[in-house]
C-alpha positions in Angstrom: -6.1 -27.6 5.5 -3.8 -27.5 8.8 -1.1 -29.6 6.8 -1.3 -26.9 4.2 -1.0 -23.9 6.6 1.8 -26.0 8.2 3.6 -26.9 5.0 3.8 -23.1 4.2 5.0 -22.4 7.4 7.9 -24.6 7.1 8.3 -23.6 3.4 8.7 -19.9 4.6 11.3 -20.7 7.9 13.3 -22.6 5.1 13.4 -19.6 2.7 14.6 -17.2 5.7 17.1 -19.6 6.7 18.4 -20.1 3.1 18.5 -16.2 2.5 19.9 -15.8 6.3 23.1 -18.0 5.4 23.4 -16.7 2.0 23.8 -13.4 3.4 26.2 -14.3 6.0 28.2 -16.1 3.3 28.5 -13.0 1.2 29.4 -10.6 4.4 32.1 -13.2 5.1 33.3 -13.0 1.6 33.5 -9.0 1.6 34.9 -9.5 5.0 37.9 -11.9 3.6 38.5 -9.5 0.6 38.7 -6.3 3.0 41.4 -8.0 5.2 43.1 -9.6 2.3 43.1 -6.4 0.4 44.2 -3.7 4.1 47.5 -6.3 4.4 48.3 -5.7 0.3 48.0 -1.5 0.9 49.8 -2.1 4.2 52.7 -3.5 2.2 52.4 -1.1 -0.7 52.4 1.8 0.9 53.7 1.4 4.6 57.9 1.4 3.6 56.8 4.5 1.0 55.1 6.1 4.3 57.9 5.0 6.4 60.3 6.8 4.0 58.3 9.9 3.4 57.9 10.7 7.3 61.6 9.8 8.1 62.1 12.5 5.5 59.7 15.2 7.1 61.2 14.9 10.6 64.7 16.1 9.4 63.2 18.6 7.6 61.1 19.9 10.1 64.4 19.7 12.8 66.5 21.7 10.2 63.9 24.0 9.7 63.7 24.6 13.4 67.8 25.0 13.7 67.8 27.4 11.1 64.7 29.3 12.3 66.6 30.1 15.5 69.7 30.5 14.3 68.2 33.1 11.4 66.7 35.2 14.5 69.5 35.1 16.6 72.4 35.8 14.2 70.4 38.5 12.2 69.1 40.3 16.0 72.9 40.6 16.9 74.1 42.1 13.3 71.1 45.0 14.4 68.8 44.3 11.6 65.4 44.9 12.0 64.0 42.2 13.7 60.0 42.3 12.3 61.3 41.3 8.8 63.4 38.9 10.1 61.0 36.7 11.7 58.5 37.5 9.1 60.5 35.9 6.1 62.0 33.4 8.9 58.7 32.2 10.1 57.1 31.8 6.6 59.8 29.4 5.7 59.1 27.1 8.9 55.2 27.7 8.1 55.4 26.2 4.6 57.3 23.4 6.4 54.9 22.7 8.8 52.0 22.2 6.0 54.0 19.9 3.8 54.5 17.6 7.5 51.0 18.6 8.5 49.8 17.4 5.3 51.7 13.9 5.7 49.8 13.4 9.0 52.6 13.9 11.1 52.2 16.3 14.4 54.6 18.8 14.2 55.1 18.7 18.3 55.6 15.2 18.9 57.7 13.9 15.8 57.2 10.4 15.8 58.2 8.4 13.1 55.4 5.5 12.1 54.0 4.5 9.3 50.6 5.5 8.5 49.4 3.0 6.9 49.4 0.0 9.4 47.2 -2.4 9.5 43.9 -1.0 11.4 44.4 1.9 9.6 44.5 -0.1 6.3 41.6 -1.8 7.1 39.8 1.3 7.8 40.8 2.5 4.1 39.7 -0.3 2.4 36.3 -0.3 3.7 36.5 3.5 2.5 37.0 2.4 -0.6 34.2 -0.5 -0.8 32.6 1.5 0.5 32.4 5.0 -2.0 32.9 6.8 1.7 36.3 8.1 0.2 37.4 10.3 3.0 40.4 11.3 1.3 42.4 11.8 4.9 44.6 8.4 3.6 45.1 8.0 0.1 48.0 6.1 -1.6 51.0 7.8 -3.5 52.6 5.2 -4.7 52.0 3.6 -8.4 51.4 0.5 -7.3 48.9 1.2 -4.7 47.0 4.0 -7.1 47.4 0.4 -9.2 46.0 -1.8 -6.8 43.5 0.6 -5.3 41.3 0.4 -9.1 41.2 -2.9 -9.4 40.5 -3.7 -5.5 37.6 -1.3 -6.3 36.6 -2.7 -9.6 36.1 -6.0 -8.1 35.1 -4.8 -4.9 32.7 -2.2 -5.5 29.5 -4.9 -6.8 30.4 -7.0 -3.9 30.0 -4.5 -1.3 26.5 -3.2 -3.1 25.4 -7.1 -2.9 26.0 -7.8 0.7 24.2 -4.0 1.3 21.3 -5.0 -0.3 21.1 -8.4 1.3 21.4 -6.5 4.3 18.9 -3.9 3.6 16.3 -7.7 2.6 17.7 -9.0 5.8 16.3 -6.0 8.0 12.9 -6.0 6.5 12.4 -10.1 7.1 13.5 -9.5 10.7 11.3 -6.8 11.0 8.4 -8.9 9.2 8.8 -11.5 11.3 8.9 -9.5 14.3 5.6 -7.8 13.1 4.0 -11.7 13.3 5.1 -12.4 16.5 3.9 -9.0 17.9 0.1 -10.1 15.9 1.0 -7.5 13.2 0.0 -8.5 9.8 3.2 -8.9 7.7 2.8 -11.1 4.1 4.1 -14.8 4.2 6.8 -14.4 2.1 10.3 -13.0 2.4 10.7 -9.7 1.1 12.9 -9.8 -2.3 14.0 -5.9 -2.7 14.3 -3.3 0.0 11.8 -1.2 -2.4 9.1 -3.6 -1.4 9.4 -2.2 2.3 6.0 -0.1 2.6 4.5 -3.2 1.2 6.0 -5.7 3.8 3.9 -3.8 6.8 0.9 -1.5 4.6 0.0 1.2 4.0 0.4 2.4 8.0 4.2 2.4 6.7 5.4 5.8 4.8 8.6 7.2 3.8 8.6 9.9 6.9 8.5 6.6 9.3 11.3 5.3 7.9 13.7 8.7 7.6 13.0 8.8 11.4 14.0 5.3 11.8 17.1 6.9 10.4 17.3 9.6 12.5 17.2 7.5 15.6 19.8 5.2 14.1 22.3 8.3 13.2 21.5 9.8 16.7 22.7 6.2 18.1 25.9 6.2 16.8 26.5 10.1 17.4 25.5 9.5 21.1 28.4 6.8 21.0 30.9 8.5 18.8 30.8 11.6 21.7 32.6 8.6 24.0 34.8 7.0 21.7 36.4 10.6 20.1 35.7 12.7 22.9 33.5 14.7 19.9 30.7 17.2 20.9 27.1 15.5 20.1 26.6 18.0 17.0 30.0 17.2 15.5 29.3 13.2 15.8 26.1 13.6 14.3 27.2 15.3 11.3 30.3 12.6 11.2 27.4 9.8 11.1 25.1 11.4 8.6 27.8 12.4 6.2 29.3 8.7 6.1 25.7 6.9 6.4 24.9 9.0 2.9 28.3 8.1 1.5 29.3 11.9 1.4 32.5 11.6 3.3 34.2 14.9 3.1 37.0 13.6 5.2 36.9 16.9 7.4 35.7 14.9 10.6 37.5 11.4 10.9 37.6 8.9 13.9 41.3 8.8 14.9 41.4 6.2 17.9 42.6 3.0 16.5 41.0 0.6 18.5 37.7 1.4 17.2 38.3 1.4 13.5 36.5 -1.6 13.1 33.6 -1.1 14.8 33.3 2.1 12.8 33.5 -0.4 9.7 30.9 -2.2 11.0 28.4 0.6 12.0 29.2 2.3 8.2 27.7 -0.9 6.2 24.8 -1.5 8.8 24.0 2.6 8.2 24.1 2.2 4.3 21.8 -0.5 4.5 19.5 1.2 6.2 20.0 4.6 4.2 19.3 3.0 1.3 16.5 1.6 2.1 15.1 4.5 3.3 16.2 6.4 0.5 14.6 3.7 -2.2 11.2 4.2 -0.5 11.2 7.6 -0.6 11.4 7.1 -4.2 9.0 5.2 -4.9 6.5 7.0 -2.7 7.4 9.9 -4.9 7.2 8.0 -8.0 3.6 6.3 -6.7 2.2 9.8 -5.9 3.5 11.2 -9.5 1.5 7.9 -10.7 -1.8 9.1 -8.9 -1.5 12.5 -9.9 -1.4 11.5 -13.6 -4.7 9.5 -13.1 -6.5 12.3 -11.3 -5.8 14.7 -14.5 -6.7 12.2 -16.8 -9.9 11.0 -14.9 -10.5 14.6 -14.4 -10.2 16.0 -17.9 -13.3 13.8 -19.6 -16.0 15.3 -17.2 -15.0 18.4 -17.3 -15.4 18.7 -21.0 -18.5 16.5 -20.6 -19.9 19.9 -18.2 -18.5 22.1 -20.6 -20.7 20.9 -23.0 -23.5 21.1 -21.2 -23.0 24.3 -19.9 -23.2 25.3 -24.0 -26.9 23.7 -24.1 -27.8 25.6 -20.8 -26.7 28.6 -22.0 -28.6 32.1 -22.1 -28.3 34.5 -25.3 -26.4 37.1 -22.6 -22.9 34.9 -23.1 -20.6 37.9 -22.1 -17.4 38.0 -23.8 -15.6 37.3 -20.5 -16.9 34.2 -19.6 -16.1 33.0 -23.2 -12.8 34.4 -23.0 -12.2 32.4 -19.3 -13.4 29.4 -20.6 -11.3 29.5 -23.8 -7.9 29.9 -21.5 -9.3 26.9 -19.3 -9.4 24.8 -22.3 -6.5 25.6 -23.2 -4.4 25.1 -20.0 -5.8 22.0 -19.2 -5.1 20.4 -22.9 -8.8 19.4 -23.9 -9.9 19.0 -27.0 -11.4 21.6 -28.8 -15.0 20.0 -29.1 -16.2 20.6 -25.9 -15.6 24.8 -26.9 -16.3 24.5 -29.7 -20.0 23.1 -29.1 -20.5 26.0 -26.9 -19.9 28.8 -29.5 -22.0 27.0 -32.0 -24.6 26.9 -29.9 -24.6 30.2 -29.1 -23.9 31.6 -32.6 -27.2 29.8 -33.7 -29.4 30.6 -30.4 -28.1 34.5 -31.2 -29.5 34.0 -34.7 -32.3 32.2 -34.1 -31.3 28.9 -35.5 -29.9 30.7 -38.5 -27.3 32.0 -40.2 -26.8 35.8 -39.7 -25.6 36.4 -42.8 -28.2 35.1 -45.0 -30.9 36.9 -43.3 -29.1 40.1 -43.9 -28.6 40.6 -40.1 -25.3 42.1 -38.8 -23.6 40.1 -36.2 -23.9 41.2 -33.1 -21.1 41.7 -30.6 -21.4 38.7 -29.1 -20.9 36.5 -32.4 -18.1 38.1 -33.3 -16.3 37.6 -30.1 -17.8 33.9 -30.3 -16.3 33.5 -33.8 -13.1 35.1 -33.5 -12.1 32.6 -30.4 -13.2 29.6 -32.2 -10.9 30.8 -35.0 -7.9 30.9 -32.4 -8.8 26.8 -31.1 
């Protein structure tokens, strides 16, 4: 018995060390393909950016020279000097939205590309990803060209390491659970939908949205020292890329970081999708359970309808008949149970008999009785 409980124990380290390395081989593997494909969208797209900002900085110098020039020459000639800087400045304006809209600052005119290699590596993960800021995009046909099939291929990887990830989590946490004395079943868990299971029923889906919560209020707390960002601003940075929203109005801009960010993104979606998959199935379990309450429910109710028709007294009012009718109906019984009930009460009204072969008008009682059970 000991060599058996020893056997499984070995048979169960071997099976987390197997998964343990298989994951690290895939995260190496999407790791390779993210820095092989940031240096192939450096090199598509940095001369074009080069190019394009070169382009802008003239522009935006001639657009200055000629916005003072237009003032001064038009003051002196004694035109009227409102609608000369109005039509003056809107030129320089549109100007400054085609730069602004290049990523160049319009005060310190700097000429670099911006696509190097950091910043590369920062859009391919965006990419993998599904983040999609939309801050850098490419503009050139060969890097709209490369750019579907890096995601093509890249997209299934990225899901696979994330869900290794997400199985990763829960057998560290299992394992943790054991040497804590928590209860945690032997085997390593094979979907991150089978979290709930891995520590019972203690577990629900509000646990692990706060588990969330403390993760996304980790990384805001740090992003408030790396951007210089106000808490609130970092936090809704971190929950919009954690849930893959990425509106690109909020993005880290300090280099050196990039890669951490990149780091902290996939960790986050592994954990947000795990979340999110046992939220669903809670919901889905609890539809489950609601479905076999109606249908144990709707059997014995019928079963006391009926016997509320033997029970019954020759006063039936209309009313009650009426409510029980509309019960039937909104709870889709069948239409014995009802049924029954009238007949009984048509043949305790008569006496056992029919009405109408004793002569006997029907009384309003019967009538209401029969008219219903013409309705069913």
């Amino acid at each position: 018995m000991e060599d058996e409980k020893n056997q499984c124990k070995v048979e169960q380290k071997t099976g987390f060390c197997d998964g343990f390395y298989g994951n690290v081989v895939f995260f190496m593997g999407l790791l390779i393909y993210t820095l092989i494909g940031a240096l192939i969208f450096q090199q598509l797209e940095g001369p074009a950016s080069l190019e394009r900002r070169t382009a802008y900085k003239n522009l935006l110098l001639e657009g200055r020279s000629n916005l003072i020039h237009t003032v001064v020459t038009r003051t002196q000639e004694g035109n009227d000097l409102n609608s000369t800087l109005s039509s003056a400045l809107e030129a320089y304006d549109n100007l400054i939205d085609d730069v602004k809209w290049e990523g160049m600052s319009v005060v310190k005119l700097e000429v670099t590309s911006e696509w190097s290699y950091l910043r590369s590596f920062f859009f391919a993960t965006t990419v993998l990803t599904t983040i999609g800021y939309g801050n850098m995009t490419p503009k050139t046909k060969a890097g709209r060209t490369f750019c579907i099939f890096f995601a093509v291929l890249g997209i299934p990887l990225t899901v696979t390491v994330i869900a290794d990830l997400g199985k990763l989590i829960a057998s560290a946490v299992s394992y943790a659970c054991k040497g804590c004395g928590g209860r945690a079943p032997p085997e390593v868990v094979k979907s991150s939908s089978k979290l709930r299971k891995l520590f019972g029923k203690g577990v629900t889906a509000g646990t692990v949205v706060f588990f969330l919560f403390i993760y996304i209020s980790a990384g805001s707390w740090l992003y408030t020292y790396l951007e210089n960002w106000s808490f609130f601003d970092s936090f809704y940075f971190c929950f919009i890329t954690v849930t893959t929203i990425g509106f690109g109005d909020v993005v880290p801009s300090r280099l050196q970081y990039l890669l951490l960010c990149s780091v902290y993104f996939i960790v986050g979606l592994a954990l947000c999708s795990t979340a999110f998959e046992l939220v669903r199935t809670q919901y889905s379990d609890s539809w489950k359970k609601m479905q076999a309450l109606s249908s144990h429910l709707s059997a014995p109710l019928a079963e006391t309808l009926k016997k509320c028709g033997d029970n019954i007294h020759h006063n039936l009012d209309a009313c009650v008949m009426q409510e029980l009718l509309d019960l039937r109906k909104a709870l889709g019984i069948s239409g014995e149970g009802v049924g029954d009930v009238s007949k009984k009460v048509a043949s305790k009204k008569c006496g056992g008999k029919n009405s109408a072969e004793e002569g006997v008008n029907p009384s309003r009682d019967e009538m209401v009785v029969t008219s219903y059970e013409s309705t069913l």
